[in-house]
N, C-alpha and C positions, 0 to 999 in steps of 0.2 A: 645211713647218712642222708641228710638232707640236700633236696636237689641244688639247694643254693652254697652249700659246702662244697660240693660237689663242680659248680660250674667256677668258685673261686680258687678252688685247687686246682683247676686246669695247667697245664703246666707252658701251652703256647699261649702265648699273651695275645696274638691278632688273631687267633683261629675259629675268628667267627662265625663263616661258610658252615665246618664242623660243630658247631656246640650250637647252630638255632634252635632246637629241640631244647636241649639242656635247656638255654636260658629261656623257652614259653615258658617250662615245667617249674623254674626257680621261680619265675614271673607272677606265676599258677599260685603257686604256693604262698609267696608271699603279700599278695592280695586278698588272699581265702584270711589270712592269717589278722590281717589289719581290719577285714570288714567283722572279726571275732571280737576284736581288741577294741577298736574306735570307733564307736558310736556316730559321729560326726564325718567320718569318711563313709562308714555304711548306707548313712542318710546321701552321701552326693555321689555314689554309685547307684542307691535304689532312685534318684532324681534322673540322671541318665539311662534306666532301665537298662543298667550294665550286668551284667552275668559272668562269672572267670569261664563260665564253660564255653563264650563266646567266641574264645582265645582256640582256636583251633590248627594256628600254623603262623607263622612270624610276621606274617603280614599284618594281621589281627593287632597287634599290638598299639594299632593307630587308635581302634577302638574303647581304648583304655583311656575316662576319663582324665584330662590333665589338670594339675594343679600348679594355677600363679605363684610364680615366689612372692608376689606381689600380698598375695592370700594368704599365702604362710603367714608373713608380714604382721599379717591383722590379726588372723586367726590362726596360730599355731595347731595343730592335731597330733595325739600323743595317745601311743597303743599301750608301749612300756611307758610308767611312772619315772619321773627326773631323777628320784633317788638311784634309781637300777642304772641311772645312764655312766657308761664308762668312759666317755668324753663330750665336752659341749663346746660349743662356739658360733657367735654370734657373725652374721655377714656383715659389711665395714658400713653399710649405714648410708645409701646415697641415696638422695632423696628426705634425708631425716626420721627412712626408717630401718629398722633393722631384723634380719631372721636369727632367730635363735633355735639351733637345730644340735643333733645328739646322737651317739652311739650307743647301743647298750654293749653290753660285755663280748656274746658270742657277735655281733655285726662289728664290731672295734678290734675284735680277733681277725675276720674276715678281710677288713680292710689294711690291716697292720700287713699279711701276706699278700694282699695286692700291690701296695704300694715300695713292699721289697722288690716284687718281681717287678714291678713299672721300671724302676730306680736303676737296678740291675741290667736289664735286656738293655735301655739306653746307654749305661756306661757312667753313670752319675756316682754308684758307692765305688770306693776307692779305700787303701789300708792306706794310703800317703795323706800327713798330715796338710793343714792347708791353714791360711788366715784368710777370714773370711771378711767380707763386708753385707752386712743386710741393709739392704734399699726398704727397711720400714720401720717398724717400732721396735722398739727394747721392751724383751718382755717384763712387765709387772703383774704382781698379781690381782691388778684391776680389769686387767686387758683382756677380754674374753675372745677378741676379733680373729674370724680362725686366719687371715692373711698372716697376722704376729704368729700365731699358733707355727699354722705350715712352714714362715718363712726361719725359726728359730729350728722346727723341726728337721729342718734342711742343713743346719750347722752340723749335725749330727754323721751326714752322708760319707764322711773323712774325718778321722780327728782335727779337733780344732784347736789350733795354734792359740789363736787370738781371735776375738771380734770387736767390731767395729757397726757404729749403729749411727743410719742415717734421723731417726727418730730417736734421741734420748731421754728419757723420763725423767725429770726432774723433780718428783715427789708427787706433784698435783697436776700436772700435766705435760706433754710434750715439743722437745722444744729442736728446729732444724740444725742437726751435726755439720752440716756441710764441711765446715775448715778441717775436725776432727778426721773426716773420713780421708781428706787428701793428704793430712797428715800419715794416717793407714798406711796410705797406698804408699807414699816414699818410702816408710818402711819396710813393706810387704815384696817392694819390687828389688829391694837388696838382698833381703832371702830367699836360699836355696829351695824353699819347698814353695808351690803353688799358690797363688789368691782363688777366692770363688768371692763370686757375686750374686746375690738372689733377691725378688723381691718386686716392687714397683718398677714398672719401665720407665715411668716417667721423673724417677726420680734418677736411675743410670742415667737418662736423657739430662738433667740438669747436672748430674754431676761431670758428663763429659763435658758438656758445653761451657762449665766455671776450669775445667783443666786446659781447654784452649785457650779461653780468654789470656790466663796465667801461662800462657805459652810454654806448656808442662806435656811433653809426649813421653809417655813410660812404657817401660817394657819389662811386665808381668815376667815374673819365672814361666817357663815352661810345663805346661799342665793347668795352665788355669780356665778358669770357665765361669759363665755367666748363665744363669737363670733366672728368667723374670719369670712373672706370673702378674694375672690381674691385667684390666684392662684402665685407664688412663683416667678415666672417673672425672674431676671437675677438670683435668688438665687437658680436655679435650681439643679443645683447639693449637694444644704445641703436639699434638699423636703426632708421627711416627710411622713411616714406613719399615719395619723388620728389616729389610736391607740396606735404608739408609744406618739402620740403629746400629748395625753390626759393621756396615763399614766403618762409623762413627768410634766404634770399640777397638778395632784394629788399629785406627788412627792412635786413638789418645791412650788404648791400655797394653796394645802389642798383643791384645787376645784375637785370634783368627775364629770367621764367620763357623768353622767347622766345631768349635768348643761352646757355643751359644745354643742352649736349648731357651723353651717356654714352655710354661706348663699350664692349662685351662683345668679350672673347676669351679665347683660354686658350694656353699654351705649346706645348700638345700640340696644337692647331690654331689653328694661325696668319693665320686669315682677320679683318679686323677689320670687324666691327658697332661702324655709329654711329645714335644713336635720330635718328628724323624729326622733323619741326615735333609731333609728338603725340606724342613720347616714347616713340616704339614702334622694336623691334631687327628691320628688314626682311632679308629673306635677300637676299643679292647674287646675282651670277650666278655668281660663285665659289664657290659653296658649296650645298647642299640639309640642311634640318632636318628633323630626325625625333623624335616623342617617343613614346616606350616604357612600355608599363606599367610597374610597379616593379615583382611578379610577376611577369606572363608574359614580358617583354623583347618584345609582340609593340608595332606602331605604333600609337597610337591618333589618335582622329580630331578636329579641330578642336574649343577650346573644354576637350579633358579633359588632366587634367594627368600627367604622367610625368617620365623620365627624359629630358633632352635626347642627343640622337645625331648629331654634327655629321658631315658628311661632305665632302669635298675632295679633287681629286686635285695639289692643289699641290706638298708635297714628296718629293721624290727621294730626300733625304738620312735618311729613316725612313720606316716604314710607317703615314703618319696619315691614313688614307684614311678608315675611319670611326672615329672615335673615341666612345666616351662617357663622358661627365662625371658628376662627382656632384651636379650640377644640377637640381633640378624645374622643371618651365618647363609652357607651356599656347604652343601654338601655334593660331594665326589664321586668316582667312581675308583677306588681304591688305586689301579693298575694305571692311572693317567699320573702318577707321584714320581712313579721311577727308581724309589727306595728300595722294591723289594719285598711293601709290607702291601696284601693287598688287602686288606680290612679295607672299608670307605674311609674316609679324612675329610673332615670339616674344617671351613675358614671361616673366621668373624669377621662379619661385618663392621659393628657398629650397634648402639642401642635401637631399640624397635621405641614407635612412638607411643606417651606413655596413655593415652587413652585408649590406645589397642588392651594395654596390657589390663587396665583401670576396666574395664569394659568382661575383660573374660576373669579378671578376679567377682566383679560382683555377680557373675550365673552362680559361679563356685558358691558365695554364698547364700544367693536365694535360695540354694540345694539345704541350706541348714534351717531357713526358715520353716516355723510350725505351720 
């Protein structure tokens, strides 16, 4: 069995202290594995005069060349062939551009038991049927964007009643549900089984705020629950404090701050973060975080804020081993949460600024220049 089977079979989902080994060796392995496969990642490890035998203990891992999602962007890299991939999807496109990234079969195996156990340990799958509301697109089969992907995926966590779609496809393009969805909810809040919510915050954000205006306070069956995911993108200026958003929820939907998860990931690393009972994003065993000065690119140390640096040795099908975002984030000391989970926990800032990002994409690819 391979070490990367191996550290996704785990069966404690924060028992990171215990599996640092494991995951050098998965790390190990699926570096050795991409610089076989991709030509083009080969050539920007041999640029950094990177070595895997470099990787000598968990620390090392800072040492592992990162790649911009920014570089993905431009220049996609690809170990397995598209045809082989078992799943694709594109990130939502801000800025005007977009990642297109992919699973092959065993990494889409791999990730399919991650994402039970994520789902699971928080308390999200359920056998009680539910109606749902999704805060994004209906899926079509135009829509490659994994947000639709995940957030339709997510209908699946409880059977589903009914849905309901903040974004509906009109044939050629999409067009804002808003009345539809509060229509939903009058219905949803007379029956006996559950609502769930998933999706854009900032579209939950405008749909409570059109429930007040209409001097509309509901009260959700019992068991309902709200997941957002994704950060606020051009709605940046109405963000959101998490505690206002959830008191905001108890107000207008009767759903209590204790049924309210969020979930962080990104296309280009496909590991999924779900917050704890304290609304903190714990590192799993699948994954190690790192944050980066915005200058030096060196790690900094718990408490100061940077550029996030996610690392994984899950896919095969591209070189997304370490990746970094255009994210600012402040990483933890796991035991300052209070949960109970002591993995570290990371908090989002905010976007990093884009010539930081513009700047560490093109070393990336002077690395391919002949």
């Amino acid at each position: 069995m391979s070490y990367r089977s191996q550290l996704f079979g785990h069966r404690k989902l924060y028992d990171t202290s215990a599996t640092d080994g494991l995951f050098l060796e998965a790390v190990r392995e699926n570096i050795a594995f991409h610089e076989r496969h991709c030509a083009e990642y080969a050539a920007i490890l041999k640029y950094y005069d990177f070595d895997v035998r470099m990787l000598k203990n968990i620390a090392d891992l800072k040492e592992i060349p990162t790649i911009p999602t920014l570089f993905i962007k431009q220049q996609p890299m690809i170990s397995i062939p598209e045809e082989h991939w078992k799943f694709k999807a594109a990130s939502s496109g801000t800025g005007g551009q977009r990642s297109l990234a992919g699973l092959d079969r065993g990494s889409a195996r791999l990730a399919f038991r991650m994402v039970l156990r994520t789902l699971s340990h928080h308390g999200v799958l359920s056998p009680i049927p539910a109606n749902y509301i999704v805060l994004g697109y209906e899926p079509s089969k135009n829509n490659k964007i994994g947000a639709a992907q995940t957030a339709y995926g997510m209908t699946f966590t409880a059977p589903a009643l009914h849905r309901e779609y903040a974004l509906k496809y009109n044939g050629t393009d999409y067009e804002l549900n808003l009345e539809g969805v509060k229509s939903a909810l009058i219905r949803y809040e007379k029956s006996r089984f559950p609502a769930r919510f998933m999706g854009f915050p900032a579209y939950l954000y405008f749909l409570m705020q059109s429930l007040e205006r209409d001097g509309l306070s509901l009260r959700l069956p019992r068991g309902s629950m709200i997941f957002t995911a994704g950060g606020w993108k051009s709605f940046f200026e109405e963000e959101q404090d998490k505690r206002k958003l959830y008191e905001l929820a108890e107000k207008t939907l009767g759903i209590p701050e204790t049924q309210c998860r969020d979930f962080y990931g990104a296309v280009e690393h496909p590991i999924s973060y779900c917050t704890c009972r304290n609304h903190h994003f714990h590192v799993p065993v699948y994954s190690r975080v790192l944050v980066r000065d915005v200058k030096t690119m060196e790690p900094v140390g718990y408490g100061e804020p940077g550029i996030i640096n996610l690392i994984t040795p899950l896919s095969n099908a591209m070189p997304l081993v370490s990746v970094m975002t255009d994210d600012l984030a402040v990483l933890h000391d796991g035991h300052e949460c209070g949960c109970g989970i002591e993995s570290p926990y990371f908090e989002i800032l905010g976007r990093a600024g884009l010539s930081d990002i513009v700047t560490c994409a093109a070393e990336s690819a002077q690395a391919l220049e002949p």
